[in-house]
N, C-alpha and C positions, 0 to 999 in steps of 0.2 A: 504494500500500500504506500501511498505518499503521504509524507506529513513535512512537516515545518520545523527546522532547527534554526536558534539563535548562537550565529558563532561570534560572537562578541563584540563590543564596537557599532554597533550600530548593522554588523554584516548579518544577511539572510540567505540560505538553504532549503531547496524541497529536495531531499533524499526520499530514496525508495527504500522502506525497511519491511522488516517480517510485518505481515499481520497476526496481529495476537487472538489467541484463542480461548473458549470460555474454559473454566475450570472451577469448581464448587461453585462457589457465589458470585466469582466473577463472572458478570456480562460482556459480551461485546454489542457496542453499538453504532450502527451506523450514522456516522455523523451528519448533519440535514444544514446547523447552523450553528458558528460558534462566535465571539464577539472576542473585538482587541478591547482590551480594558488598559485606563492612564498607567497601571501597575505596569503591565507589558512595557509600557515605552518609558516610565520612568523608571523603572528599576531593572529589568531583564534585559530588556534588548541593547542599551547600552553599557552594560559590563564588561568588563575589558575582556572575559573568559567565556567560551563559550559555555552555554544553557548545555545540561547534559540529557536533557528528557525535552519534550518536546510539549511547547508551551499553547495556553487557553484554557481560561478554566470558566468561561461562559458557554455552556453546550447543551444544544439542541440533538433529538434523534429519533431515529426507530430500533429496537433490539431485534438485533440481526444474529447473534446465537445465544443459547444458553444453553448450562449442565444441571446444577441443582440449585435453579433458583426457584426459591417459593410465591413471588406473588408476579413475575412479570414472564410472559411471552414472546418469541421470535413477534413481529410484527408491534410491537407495544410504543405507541409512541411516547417519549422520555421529556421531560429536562432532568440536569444532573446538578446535585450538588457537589459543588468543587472542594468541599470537609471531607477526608476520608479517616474516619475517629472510631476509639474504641466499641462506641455504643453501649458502654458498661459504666463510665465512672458518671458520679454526680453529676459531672455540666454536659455529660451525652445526654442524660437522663433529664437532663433540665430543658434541653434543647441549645443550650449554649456550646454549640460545638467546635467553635475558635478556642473555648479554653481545653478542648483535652491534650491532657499528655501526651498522648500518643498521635496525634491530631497533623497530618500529612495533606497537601491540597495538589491537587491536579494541574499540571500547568507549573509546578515549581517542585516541589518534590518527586512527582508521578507524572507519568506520561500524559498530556493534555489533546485538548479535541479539537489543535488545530492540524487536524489529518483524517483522512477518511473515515477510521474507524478507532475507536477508545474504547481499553478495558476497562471497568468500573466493578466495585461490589456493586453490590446489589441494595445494602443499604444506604448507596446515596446517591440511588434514583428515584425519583416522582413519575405518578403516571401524571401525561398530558393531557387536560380537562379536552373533550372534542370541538369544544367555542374557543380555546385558545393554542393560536399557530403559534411554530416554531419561532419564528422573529419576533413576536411579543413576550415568547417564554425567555426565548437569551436575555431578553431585558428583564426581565424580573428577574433573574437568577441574581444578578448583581447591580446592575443598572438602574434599577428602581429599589431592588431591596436592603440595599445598604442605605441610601437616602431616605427611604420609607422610617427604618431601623433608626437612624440617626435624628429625624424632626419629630417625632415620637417624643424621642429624649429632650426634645427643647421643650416639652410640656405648652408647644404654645396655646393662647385663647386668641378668640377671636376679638379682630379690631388690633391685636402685637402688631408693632414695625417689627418682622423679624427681614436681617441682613443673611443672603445667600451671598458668600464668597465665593465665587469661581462657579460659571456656568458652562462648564464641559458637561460632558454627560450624566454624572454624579448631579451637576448643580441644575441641571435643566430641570431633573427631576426632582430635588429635591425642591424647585421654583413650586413646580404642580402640586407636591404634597401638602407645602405648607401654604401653599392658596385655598386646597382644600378644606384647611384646619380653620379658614377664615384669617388668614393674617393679611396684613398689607406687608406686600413684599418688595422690597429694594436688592435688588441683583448688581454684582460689580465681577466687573471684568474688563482685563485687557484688546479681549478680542471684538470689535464692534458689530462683526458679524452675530456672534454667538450671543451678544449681550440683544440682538435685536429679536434674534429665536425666541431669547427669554421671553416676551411677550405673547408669544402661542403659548405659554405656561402658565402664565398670568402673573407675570414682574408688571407690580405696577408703577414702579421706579428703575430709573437706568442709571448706571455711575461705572464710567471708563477714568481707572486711577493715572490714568496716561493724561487725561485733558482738566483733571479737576482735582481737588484735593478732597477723598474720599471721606475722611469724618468729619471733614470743615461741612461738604455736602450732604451728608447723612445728617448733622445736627442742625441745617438748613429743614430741614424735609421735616425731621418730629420736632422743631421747634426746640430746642436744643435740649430734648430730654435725653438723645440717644434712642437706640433699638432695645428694647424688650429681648430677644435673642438675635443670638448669629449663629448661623450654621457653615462651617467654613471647609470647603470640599476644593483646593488648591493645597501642592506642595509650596507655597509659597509664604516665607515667613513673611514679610513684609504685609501679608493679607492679613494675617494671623494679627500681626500689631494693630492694625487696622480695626480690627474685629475686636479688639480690645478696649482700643480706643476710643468706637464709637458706642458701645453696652452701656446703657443707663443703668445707674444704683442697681446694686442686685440681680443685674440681667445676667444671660447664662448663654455660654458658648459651647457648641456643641464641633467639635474638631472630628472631619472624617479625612482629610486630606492627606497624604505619606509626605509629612515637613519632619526631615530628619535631623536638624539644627536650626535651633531657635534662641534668641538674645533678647528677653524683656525686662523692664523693671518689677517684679513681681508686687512691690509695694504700694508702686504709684500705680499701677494698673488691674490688679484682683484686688490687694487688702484693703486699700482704701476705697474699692466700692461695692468691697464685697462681691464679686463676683464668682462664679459658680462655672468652673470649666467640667466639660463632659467628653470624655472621651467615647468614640461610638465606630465599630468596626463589623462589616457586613450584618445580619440581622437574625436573631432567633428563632431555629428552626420551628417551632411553633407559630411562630408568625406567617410563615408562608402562605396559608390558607387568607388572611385577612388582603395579604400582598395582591394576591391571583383576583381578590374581590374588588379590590382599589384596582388593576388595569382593566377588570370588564367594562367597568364604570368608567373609564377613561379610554379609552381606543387609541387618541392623540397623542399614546405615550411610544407609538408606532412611527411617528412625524421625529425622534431622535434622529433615527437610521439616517444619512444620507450618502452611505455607499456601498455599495454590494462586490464581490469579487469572488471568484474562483481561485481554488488551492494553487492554480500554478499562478495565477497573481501575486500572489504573497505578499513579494517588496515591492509593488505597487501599493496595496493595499495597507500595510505599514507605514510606510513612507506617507500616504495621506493621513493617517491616523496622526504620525507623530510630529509632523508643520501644520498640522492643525486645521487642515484644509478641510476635513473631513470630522464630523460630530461623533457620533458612529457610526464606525464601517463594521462592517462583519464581512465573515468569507464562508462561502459556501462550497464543501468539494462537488 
């Protein structure tokens, strides 16, 4: 079969390897849809060393063999969760499945689904509701259920200024959740394109930190109370200060974005207004049912997608992903 390797630096590979085969509760599945996520291009792809497994951990499918698995069949259409965990300790059992020990994800540890076909247990497949296609499922897997997971956490009410930092795909959606929730939503971004999308979302506010000074302009907007929350989905610490900066008394910030170094004043920026930081990382497997309910209700969370590609695309399809040309792309073998 073909799949996709990252040899470091930014270089791309479609080698032809074995196709894998089922064995106890491993599945194989045929891959239909998988999604490049910011992780891919800010963390993997540009490593100096190559990716030793083969990267995507957004995957669409149909199962195409099985040996002893108990609830799914050749023909079953899937999404996959990218946690491959014990299913035994406390936070399996809770559904908190980023926290197990033993806790391995697809796409970075294990073989991922950007390639024809992916092995998977069995326990971390879904079956696919018949109302909902492949392309709206890769976006829930991650796309919408990390954002969903994370404005949750902001606790907001309705009638909050809450601030979305960074409107990539994370932040697109996380625009639509917490419009949903009733907030007035202020969106900021570099990219003017992206920042203009946010309005199919429902940004009732636009702020490009390139042409304005973003909390001079945020304490414009609420009358210089500040935002109630921010939810902050960029690696970018400077956003992060931002987001700080502009939280009124008590507001709370809810950080989903991979900002690997960070320089605040802890003092003058939490203690003295008492702020409330929240850290928020993909979304509890119990939740997924509420998730799949929020995109029925929303169709429009299909309007992300704006480009499509084939396996032997690849570094096309990357390449748009990572200059930003592209919202999301996915690839299809």
């Amino acid at each position: 079969m073909k799949a996709i390797k990252f040899l470091g630096e930014n270089r791309i590979a479609i080698v032809n390897q074995e196709k894998p085969k089922a064995q106890d509760d491993i599945i194989i599945v045929k891959v239909t849809s998988s999604g490049i996520c910011g992780t891919d291009i800010e963390l993997l792809l540009p490593a100096k060393t190559p990716l030793d497994t083969t990267p995507g951990h957004e995957v669409t499918g149909i199962v195409s063999e099985v040996d002893k698995a108990l609830n799914f069949k050749v023909g079953d259409r899937v999404m996959v969760n990218c946690h491959v965990t014990c299913g035994k300790c406390e936070h399996c059992k809770r559904g908190n499945l980023i926290f197990c020990p033993e806790l391995k994800a697809i796409g970075f540890e294990l073989d991922g689904g950007n390639a024809e076909f992916l092995a998977i247990p069995e326990a971390s497949l879904r079956h696919l509701p018949e109302d909902i296609d492949d392309e709206i499922a890769v976006i829930i897997g991650d796309t919408l259920g990390t954002p969903y997971h994370a404005v949750e956490k902001a606790e907001i009410k309705p009638g909050e200024f809450v601030g979305i930092f960074g409107v990539g795909p994370l932040g697109q959606m996380a625009v639509l959740v917490a419009k949903s929730f009733g907030a007035k939503v202020i969106a900021t971004d570099l990219d003017k394109k992206r920042l203009e999308m946010s309005r199919n979302f429902g940004s009732d506010y636009l702020i490009n930190p390139s042409e304005v000074d973003t909390v001079a302009e945020i304490m414009k907007i609420t009358r210089g109370k500040g935002i109630d929350k921010a939810v902050q989905c960029t690696p970018s610490a400077s956003a992060i200060n931002d987001a700080l900066n502009s939280l009124k008394l008590r507001g709370r910030l809810v950080q989903v974005g991979v900002c690997t170094r960070l320089e605040i004043n802890p003092f003058k920026q939490i203690n003295n207004k008492e702020i409330e930081i929240v850290g928020s990382r993909n979304f509890n497997n119990n939740e997924l049912g509420e998730i799949i309910e929020f995109a029925r209700k929303n169709p429009k969370i299909k309007d992300i997608i704006t480009h499509r590609f084939n396996l032997d695309e690849a570094e096309k399809a990357f390449e748009t992903a990572r200059t930003g040309e592209g919202l999301k792309v996915l690839i299809k073998p």
